[in-house]
N, C-alpha and C positions, 0 to 999 in steps of 0.2 A: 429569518431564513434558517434552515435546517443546519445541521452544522455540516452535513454531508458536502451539500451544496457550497460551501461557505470553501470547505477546503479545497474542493474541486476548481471552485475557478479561482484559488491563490497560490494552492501547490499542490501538483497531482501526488506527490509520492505520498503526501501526507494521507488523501484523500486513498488511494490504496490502502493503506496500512489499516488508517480508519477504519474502513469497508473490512478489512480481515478481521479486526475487532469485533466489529459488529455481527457479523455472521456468526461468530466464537458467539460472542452473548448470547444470541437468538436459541441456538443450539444448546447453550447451560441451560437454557431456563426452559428448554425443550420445546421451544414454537407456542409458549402460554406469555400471551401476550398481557395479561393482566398482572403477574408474576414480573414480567419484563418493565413494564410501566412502575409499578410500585417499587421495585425492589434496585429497579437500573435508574431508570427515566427521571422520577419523582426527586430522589436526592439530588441529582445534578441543575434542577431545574431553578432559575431565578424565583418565578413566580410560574403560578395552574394556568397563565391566561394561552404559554404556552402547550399544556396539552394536549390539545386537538390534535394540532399539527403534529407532534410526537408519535402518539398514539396512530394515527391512519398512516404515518410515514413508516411505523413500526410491523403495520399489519399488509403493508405492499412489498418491504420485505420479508416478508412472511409467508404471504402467498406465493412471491417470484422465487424464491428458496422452494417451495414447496413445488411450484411444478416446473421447475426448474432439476429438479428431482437430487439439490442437494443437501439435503438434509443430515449427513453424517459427514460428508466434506466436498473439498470445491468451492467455488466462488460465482458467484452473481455473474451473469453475460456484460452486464455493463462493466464488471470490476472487468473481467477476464479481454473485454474488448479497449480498453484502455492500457492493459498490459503489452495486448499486441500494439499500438499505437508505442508507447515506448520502446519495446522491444525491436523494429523498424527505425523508429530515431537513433537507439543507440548502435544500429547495423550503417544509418545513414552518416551520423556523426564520426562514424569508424571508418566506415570505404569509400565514400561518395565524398564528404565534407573534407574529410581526415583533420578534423578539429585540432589543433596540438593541445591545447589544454584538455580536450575531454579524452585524447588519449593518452596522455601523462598520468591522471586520474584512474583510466580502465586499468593502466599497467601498476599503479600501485595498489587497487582494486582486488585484479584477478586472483592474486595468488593467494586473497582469504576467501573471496569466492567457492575455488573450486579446493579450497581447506573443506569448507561448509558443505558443498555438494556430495563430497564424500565422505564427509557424517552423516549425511541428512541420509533422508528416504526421496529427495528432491532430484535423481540421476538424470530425469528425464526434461528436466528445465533448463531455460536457457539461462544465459550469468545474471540477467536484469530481474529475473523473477526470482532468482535465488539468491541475490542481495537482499531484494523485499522482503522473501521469508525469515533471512537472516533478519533482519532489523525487527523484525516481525514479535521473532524471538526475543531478541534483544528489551523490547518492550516489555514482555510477558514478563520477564525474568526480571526485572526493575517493579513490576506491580507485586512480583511474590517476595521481592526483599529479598532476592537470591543476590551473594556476591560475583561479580563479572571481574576476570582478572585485568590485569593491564594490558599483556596481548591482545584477548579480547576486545577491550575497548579500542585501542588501535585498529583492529581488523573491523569492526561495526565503525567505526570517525572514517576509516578510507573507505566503505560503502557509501557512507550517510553521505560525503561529500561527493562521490559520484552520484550518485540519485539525486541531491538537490540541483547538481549542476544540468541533469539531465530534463528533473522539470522544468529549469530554469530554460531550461532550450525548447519543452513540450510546449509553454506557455508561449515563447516566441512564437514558434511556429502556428499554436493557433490565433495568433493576433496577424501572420502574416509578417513576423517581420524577420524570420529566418534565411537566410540568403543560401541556396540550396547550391546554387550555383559559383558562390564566391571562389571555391579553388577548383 
């Protein structure tokens, strides 16, 4: 199984971030999928038997990137339609449900959120996509060996905790066992 897949039906936020990753790669190695395969695919792989499946998985994101027409930035419709999907949870979780623990979380949350938002170039997102990108970041900046200060790390631990909690509640819900109605 692909690992895309792997994380989607374990933990969506992961499976986001993933997805932002990969999009990033596609774009370094500028849509050369043989480039991509050798230079990404190849190292990470156990054994060639997986291949195949890498390779065609690699060239449907390629294509759907391609006429999907984001090829300098943006995200995949399935990335972006899974976002709205949480971005409604985390509206449902907040007005409808009024979870106490996921909004103990949003209130220790927000106020690195919208830290972030007003650094970022992100003004126009809502708090759940701009945790993402923050984490996002967060990543990037761990593969470059870059030092993250202690602040920092606090403000990405009370995102990360909010978003695991958040898919931990995506996944309820698509198993059906989110109680929409309890309060």
């Amino acid at each position: 199984m692909i690992v895309s897949e792997q994380k989607r039906k374990s933990n969506i936020a992961e499976y986001v971030i993933y997805m932002y990753q990969i999009e990033d790669v596609v774009r370094a190695y500028q849509f050369d999928i043989d480039a991509i395969i050798e230079n990404f695919v190849k190292p990470q792989l156990p054994d060639s038997s997986f291949l195949p499946d890498f390779t065609n998985w690699y060239k449907g994101i390629i294509q759907r990137m391609h006429s999907q027409k984001i090829e300098k930035n943006g995200h995949l419709h399935e990335v972006n339609e899974v976002m709205v999907e949480l971005s409604y949870l985390h509206n449902t979780l907040m007005n409808i449900i009024k979870d106490s623990k996921y909004l103990t979380l949003f209130d220790t949350a927000v106020k690195f959120i919208d830290e972030f938002k007003e650094k970022s170039n992100l003004k126009e997102k809502n708090h759940i996509e701009i945790a993402f990108h923050a984490l996002y970041m967060k990543m990037l900046l761990k593969l470059q060996k870059k030092e993250i200060s202690p602040e920092s790390e606090n403000a990405f631990d009370s995102m990360r905790i909010l978003l695991a909690y958040l898919s931990k509640s995506y996944h309820k819900m698509q198993k059906g066992e989110l109680d929409f109605v309890k309060n």
